[in-house]
DSSP file (Angstrom, degrees, kcal/mol; ACC not computed):
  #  RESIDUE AA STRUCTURE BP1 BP2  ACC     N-H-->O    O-->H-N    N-H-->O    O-->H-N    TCO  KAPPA ALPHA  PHI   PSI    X-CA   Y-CA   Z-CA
    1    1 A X              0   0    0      0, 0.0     0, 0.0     0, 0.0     0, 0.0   0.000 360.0 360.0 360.0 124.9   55.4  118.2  202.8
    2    2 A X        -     0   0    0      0, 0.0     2,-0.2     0, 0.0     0, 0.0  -0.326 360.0-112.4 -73.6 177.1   53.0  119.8  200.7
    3    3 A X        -     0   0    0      3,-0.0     2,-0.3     0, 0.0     3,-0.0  -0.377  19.9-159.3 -76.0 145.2   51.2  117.9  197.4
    4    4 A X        -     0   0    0     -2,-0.2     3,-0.1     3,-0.0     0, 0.0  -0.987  29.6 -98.0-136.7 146.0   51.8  118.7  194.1
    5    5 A X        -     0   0    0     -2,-0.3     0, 0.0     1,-0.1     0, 0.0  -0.286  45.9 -95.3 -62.5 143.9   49.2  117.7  191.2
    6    6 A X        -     0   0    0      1,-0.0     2,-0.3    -3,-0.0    -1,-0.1  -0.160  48.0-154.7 -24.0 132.3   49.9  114.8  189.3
    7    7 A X        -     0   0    0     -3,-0.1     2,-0.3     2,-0.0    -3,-0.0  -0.998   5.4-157.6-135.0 169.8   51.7  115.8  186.0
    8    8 A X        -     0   0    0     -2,-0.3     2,-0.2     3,-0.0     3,-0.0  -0.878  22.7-115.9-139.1 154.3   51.9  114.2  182.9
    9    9 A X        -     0   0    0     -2,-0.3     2,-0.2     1,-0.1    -2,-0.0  -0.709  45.4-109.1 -97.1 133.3   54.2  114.2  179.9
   10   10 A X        -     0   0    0     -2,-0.2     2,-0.1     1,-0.1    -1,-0.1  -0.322  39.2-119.2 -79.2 130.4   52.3  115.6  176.9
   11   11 A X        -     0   0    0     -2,-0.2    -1,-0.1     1,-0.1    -3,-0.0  -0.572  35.7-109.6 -72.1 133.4   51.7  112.1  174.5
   12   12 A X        -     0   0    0      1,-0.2     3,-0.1    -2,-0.1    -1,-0.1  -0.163  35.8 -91.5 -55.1 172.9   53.5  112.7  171.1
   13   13 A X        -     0   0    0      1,-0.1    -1,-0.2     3,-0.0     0, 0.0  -0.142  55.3 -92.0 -79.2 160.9   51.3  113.2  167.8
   14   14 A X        -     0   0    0      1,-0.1     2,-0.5    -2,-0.1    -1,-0.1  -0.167  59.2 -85.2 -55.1-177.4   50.6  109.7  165.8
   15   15 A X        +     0   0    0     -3,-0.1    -1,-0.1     2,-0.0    -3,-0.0  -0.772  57.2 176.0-110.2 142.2   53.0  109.1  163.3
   16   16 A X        -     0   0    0     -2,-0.5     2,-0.3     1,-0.0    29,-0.1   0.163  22.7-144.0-110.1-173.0   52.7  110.4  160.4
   17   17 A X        -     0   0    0     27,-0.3    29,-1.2     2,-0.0    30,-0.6  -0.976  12.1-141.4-142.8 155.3   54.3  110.8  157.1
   18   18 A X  E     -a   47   0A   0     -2,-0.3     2,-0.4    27,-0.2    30,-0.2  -0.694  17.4-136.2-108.3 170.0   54.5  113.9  154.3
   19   19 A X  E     -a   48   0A   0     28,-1.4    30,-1.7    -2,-0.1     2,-0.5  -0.945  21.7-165.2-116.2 118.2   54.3  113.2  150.4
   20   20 A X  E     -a   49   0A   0     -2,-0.4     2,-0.7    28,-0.2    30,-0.1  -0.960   5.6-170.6-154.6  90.8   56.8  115.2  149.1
   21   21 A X  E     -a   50   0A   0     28,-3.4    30,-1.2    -2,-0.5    36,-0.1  -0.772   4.7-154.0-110.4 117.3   56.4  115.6  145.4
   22   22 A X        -     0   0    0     -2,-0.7    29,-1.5    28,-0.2    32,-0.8   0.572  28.4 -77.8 -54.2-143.6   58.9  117.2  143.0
   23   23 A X  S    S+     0   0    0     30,-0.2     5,-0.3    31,-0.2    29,-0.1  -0.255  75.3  87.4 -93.4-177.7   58.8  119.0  139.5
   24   24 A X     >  -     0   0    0      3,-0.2     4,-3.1    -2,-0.1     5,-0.1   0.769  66.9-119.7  86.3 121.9   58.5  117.2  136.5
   25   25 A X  H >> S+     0   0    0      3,-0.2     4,-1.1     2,-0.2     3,-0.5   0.903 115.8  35.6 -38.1 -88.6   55.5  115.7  134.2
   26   26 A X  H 3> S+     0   0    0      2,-0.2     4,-1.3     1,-0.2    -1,-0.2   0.788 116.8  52.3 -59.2 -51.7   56.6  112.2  134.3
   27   27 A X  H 34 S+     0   0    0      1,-0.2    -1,-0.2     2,-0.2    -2,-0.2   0.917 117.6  44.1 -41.4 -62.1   57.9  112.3  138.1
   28   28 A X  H XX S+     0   0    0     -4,-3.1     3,-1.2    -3,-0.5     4,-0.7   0.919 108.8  52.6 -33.3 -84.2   54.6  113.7  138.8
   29   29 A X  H >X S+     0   0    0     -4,-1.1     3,-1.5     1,-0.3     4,-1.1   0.747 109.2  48.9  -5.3 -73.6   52.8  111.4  136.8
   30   30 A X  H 3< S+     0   0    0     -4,-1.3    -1,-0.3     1,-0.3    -2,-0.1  -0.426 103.1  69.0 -68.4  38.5   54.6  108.1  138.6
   31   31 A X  H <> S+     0   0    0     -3,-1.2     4,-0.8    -2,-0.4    -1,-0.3   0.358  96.3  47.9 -98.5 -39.9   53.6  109.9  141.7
   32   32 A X  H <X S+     0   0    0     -3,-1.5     4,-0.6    -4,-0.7    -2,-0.2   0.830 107.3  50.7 -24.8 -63.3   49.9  109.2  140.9
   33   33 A X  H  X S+     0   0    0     -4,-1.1     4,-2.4     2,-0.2    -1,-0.1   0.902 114.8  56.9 -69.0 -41.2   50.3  105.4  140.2
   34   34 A X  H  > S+     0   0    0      1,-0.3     4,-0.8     2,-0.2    -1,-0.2   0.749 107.0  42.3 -28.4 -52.5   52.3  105.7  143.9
   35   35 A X  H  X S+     0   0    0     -4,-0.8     4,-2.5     2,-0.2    -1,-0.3   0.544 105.3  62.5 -87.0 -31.2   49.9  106.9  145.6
   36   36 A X  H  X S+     0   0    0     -4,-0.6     4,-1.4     1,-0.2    -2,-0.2   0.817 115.7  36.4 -78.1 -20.6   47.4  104.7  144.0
   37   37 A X  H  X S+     0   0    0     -4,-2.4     4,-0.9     2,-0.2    -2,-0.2   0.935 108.3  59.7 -64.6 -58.0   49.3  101.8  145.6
   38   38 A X  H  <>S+     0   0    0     -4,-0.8     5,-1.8     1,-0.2     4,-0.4   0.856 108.7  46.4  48.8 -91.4   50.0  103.4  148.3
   39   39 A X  H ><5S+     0   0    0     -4,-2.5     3,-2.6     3,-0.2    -2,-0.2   0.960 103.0  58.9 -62.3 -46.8   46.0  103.9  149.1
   40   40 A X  H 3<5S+     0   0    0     -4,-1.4    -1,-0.2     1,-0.3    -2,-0.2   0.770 104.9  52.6 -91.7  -9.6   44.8  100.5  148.4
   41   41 A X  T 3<5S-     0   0    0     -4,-0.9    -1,-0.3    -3,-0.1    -2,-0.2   0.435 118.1-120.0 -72.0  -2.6   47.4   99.4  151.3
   42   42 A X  T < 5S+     0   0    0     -3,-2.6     2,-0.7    -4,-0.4    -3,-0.2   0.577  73.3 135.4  64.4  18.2   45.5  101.9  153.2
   43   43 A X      < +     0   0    0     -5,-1.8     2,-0.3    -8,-0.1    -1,-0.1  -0.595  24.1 162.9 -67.8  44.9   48.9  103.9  153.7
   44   44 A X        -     0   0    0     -2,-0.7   -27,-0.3    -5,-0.1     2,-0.1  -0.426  37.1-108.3-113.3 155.3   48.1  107.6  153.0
   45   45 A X        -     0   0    0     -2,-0.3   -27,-0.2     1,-0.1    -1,-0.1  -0.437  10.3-140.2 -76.8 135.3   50.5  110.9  154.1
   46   46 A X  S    S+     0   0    0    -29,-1.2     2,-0.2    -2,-0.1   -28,-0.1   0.555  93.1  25.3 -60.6 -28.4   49.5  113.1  156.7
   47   47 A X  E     -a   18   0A   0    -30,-0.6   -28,-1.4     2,-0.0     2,-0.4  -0.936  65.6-160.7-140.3 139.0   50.8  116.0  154.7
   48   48 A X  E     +a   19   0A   0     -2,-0.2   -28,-0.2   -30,-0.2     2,-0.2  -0.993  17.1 171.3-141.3 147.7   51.3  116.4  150.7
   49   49 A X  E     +a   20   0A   0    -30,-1.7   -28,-3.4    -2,-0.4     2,-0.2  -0.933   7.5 164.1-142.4 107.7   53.8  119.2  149.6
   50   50 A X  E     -a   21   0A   0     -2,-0.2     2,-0.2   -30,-0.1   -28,-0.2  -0.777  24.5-139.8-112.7-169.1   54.9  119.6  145.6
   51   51 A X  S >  S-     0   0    0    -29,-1.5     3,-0.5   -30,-1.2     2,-0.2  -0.847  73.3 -20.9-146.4 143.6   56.7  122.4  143.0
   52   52 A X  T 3> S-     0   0    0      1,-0.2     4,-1.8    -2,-0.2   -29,-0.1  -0.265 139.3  -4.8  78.2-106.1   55.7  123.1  139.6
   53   53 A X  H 3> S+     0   0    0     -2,-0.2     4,-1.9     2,-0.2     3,-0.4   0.981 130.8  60.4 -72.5 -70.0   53.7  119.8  138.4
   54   54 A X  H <> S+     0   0    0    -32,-0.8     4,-1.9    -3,-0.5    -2,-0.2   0.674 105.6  49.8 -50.3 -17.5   54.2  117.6  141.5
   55   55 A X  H  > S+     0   0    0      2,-0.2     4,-2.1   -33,-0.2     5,-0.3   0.940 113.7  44.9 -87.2 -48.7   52.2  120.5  143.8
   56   56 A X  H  < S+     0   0    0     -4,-1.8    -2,-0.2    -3,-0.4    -1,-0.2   0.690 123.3  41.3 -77.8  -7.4   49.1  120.5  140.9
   57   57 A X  H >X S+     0   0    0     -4,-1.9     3,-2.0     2,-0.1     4,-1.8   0.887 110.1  56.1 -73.9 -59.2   49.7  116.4  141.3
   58   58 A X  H 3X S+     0   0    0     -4,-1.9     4,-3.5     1,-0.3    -2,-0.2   0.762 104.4  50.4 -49.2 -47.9   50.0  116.8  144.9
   59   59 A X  H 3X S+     0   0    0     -4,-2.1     4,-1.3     2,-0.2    -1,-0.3   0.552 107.3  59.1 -63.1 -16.0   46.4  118.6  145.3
   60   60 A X  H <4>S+     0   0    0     -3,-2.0     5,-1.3    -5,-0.3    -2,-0.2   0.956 108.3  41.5 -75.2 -65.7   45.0  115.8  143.3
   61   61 A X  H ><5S+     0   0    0     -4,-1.8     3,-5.5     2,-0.2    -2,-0.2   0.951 105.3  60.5 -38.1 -80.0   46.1  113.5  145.8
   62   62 A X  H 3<5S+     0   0    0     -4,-3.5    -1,-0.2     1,-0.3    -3,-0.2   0.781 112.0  46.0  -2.0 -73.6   45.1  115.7  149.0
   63   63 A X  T 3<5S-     0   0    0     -4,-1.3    -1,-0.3    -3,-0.2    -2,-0.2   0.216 107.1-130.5 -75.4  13.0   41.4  115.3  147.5
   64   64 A X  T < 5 +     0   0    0     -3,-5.5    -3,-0.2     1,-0.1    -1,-0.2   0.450  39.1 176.9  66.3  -6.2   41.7  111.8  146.8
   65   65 A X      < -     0   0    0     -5,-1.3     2,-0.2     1,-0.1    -1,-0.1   0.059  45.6 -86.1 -37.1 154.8   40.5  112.0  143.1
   66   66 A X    >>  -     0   0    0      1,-0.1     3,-2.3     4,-0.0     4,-2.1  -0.608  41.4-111.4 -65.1 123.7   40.6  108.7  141.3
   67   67 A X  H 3> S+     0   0    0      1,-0.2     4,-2.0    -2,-0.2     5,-0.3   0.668 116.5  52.2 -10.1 -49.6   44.0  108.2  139.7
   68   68 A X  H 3> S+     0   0    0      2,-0.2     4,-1.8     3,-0.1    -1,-0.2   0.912 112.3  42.3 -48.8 -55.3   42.5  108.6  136.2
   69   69 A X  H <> S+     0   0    0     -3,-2.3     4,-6.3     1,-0.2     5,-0.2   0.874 104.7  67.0 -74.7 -56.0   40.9  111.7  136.9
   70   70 A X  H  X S+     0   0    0     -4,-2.1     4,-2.0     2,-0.2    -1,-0.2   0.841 109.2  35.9 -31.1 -53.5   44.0  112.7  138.7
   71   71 A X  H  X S+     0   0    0     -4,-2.0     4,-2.8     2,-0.2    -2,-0.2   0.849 113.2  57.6 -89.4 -28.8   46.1  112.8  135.2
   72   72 A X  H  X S+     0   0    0     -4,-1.8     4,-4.3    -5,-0.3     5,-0.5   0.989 109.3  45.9 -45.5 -63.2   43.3  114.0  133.3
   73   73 A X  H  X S+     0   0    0     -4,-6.3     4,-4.6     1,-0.2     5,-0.2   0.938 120.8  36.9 -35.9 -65.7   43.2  117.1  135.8
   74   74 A X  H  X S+     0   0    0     -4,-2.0     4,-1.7     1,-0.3     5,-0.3   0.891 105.8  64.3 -65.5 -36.0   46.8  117.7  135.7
   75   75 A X  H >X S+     0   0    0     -4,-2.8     4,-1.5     1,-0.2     3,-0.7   0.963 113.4  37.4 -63.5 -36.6   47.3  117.0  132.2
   76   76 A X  H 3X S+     0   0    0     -4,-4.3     4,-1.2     1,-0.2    -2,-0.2   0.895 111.6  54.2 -61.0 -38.8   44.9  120.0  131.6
   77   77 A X  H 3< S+     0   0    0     -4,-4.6    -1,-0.2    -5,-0.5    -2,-0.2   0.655 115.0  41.6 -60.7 -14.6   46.1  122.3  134.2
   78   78 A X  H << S+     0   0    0     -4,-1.7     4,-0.2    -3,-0.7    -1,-0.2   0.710 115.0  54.4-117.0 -21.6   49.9  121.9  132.8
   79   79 A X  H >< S+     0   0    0     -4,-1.5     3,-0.7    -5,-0.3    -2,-0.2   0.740 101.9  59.1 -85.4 -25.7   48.6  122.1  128.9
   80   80 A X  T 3< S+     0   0    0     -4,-1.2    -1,-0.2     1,-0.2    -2,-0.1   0.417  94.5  59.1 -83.9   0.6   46.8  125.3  129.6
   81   81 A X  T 3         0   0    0     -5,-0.2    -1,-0.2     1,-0.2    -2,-0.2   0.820 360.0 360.0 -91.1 -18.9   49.9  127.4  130.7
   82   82 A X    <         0   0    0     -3,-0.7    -1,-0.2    -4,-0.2    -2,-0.1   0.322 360.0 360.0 -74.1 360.0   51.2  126.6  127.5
């Protein structure tokens, strides 16, 4: 009977979890303070996805800026469209 190579079942990915941030100042905002929690538990998302506000939150997040910095950022980026 001939031999056939070992095979092996391809191992799933880690798992991981995405950050999934709506619209909205304030949601957005309280998405910040989340995340700042969030990190000091060492817990952070594999993925970040917003719309509108929560995506220019959501980029904050990605780069890890300091919470502070984080609302500063946005709060200029969402005041200059105006």
């Amino acid at each position: 009977m001939p031999t056939h190579p070992t095979r092996t079942r391809p191992q799933p990915a880690t798992a991981g979890w995405p950050s999934c941030l709506g619209s909205g100042g304030v949601r957005s905002a309280a998405a910040v303070g989340i995340a700042e929690v969030l990190a000091g538990a060492g817990v952070r998302p594999d993925l970040v996805v917003g719309c509108s506000s929560g995506a220019l939150v959501g980029a904050t997040i990605a780069v890890r800026m300091s919470p502070e910095h984080a609302l500063q950022t946005a709060s200029e980026l969402l005041s200059a469209r105006s």
